[in-house]
Every structure is written in C-alpha cells, then in structure tokens.
N, C-alpha and C positions, 0 to 999 in steps of 0.2 A: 717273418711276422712273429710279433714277443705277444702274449696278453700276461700283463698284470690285473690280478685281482684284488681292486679295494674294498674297507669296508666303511658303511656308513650311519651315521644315525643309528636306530637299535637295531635293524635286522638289513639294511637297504646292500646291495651292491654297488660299488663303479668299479668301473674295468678304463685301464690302457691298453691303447693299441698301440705296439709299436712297430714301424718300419725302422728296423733295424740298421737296414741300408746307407739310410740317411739320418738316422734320428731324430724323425716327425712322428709325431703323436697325435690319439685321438682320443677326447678324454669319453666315457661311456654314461650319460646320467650322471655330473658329479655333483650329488648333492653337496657335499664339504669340500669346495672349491681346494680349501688350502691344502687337506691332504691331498687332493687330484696332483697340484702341481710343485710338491715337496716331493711325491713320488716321481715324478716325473723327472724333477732336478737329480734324483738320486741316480736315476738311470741314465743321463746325462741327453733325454729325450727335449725336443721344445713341442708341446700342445699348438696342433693349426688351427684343430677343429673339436667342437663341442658336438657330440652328437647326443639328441635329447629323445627320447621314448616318446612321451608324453609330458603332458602338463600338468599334473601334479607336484605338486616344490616336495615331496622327497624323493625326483626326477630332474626338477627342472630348479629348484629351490636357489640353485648356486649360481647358474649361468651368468648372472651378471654379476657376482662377486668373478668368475673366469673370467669374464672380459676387459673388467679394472687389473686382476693380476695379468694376465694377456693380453694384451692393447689389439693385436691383429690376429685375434683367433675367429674363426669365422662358427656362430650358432648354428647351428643344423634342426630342424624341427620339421613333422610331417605337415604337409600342404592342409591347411585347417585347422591347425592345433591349438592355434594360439599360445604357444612355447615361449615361458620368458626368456626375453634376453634374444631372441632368433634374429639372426641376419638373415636367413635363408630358409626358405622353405623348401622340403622338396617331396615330388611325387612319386608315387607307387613306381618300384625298379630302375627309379634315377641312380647314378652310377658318384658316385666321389671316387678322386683320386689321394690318397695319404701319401706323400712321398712317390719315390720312383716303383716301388714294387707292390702296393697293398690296392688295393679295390673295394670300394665299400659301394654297396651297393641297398638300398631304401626299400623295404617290403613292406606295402600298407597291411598291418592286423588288427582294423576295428574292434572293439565289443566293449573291453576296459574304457575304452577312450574314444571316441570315433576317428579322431585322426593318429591314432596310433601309431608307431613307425617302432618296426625291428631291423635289425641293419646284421646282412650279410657280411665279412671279408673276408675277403680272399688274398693269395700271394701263391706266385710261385713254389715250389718245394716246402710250402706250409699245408697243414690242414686247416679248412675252412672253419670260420668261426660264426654266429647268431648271436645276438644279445636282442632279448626278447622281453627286456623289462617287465612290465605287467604283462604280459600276455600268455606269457608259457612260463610255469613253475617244475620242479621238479614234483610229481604225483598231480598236480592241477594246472589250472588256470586263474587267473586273474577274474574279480568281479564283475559283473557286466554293471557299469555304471553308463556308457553313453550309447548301449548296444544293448542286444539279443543275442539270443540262442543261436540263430541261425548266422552273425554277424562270427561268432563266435566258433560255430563249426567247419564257416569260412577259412575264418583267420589259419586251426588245424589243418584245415586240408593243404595250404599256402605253405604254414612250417614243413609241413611231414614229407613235402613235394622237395626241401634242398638235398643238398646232397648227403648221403645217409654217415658221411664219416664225418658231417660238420659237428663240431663240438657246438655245446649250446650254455652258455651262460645269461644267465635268469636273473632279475632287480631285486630278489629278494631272498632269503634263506627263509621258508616257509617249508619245508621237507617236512619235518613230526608233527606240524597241524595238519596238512594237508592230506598224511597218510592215517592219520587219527578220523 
C-alpha cells in the first residue's frame, strides 16, 4: 500500500491510496478533482473509489467533477451524510476492498459532522493508515458543527482505540493555529 499526499485549495489535504499490486486507487476528499487524477495518472494508478469525510465541498466539493473524469468510480460517503456525488453510503466499520491487497475499513466520528466517516486501511506487509479529515488535527480537533462534546470525546476514544502504529493523515494543515 502507496499513500500519496495531495494538496488542496489553501490549507486542505487529499490523499491516494494506492494498491500497488494492482494499480487501483482510492482518491481521499478530493477536493481538486483534476489534481486527484493527473496524480493518479502520474503513478500509473486508475481511482475506483472516491472516499469522502464529510460534506463539506472543501471534502466533498469535487466528487462530481471525479465521476465526469472517472465514469465507474464508485462515491463512498458516511450513512447520513448527505455526500455530494455518493453512490454509496456506508456504515460505522463496513469494510471496502481496493484491489486485491488493501482493506479500507468506515469508522463513524460524529461531532464536525454527524455522519462523519474516517477510513481505516490496511494491507499486508504495510503499516496502517487513518484519514480523519475534519476530525483529528495534528494538536486539535475539528469544530463541533453538527455535534457535541461528548460526540466528540466519542469520536477520540474510537481513533485512539486503532492500532498504535497507524499513521494518521488529517484534511487539513492547521498544526501553528492549533498549537498557538
């Protein structure tokens, strides 16, 4: 398993995931569709699946500019979310498969969002990876817009609970506000 880190808009992240194996991709929140999949070409990867944080459009903004450049990529969005662009909705620790070796696995973190969705994968002989868009920052957290405190101490206890060598990539570069 490959991650590529993109950047978006003024501070946003997307990320590729790539199954290397096969060269199927997963594009992470691409808000700028067309860098998701100019990167994607570069790497000689093909995007299946759009998998979307929340609903917010510098999240979900591009999804349907993805699926005009991607005709059979499948939208991913958390059950509730109302996700532009989603083909699919999915529930708290529903599993996707990316290619033959990667596992992507849907953990609900309400508080930013109430249907919020952080996405585990995993693969073989990789370390595990989290993309937590709004939800987990480096030094914070995400604003409670469709949530609470306690929605939100949830959410913590859910991330802190995977696996401790999972690397954690975050929707947004907010590090010097957040430690300010």
């Amino acid at each position: 398993m490959q991650v590529e880190i993109l950047d978006a808009l003024t501070d946003n992240f997307m990320y590729l995931i790539v199954d290397v194996a096969t060269n199927t991709a997963a594009a992470v929140d691409p808000a700028d569709a067309e860098v998701a999949v100019a990167a994607a070409a570069r790497l000689g990867a093909t995007i299946t699946h759009v998998l979307t944080t929340h609903h917010h459009y510098d999240h979900a903004g591009g999804n349907n500019q993805m699926k005009k450049l991607c005709p059979s990529v499948e939208v991913v969005g958390g059950r509730g979310e109302n996700v532009q662009g989603a083909t699919r909705e999915v529930a708290d620790r529903e599993c996707l498969q990316l290619g033959d070796a990667v596992t992507i696995t849907a953990i609900h973190t309400p508080a930013h969002t109430a249907g919020h969705t952080s996405y585990l994968a995993s693969a073989p002989s990789s370390v595990s990876a989290v993309f937590t868009g709004d939800a987990l920052f480096v030094g914070g957290c995400g604003r409670f817009f469709e949530g609470g405190p306690e929605d939100m101490c949830e959410t913590m206890r859910r991330l802190s609970a995977l696996p401790r060598e999972a690397l954690v990539y975050a929707g947004h570069e907010y590090t010097v506000k957040n430690l300010q």
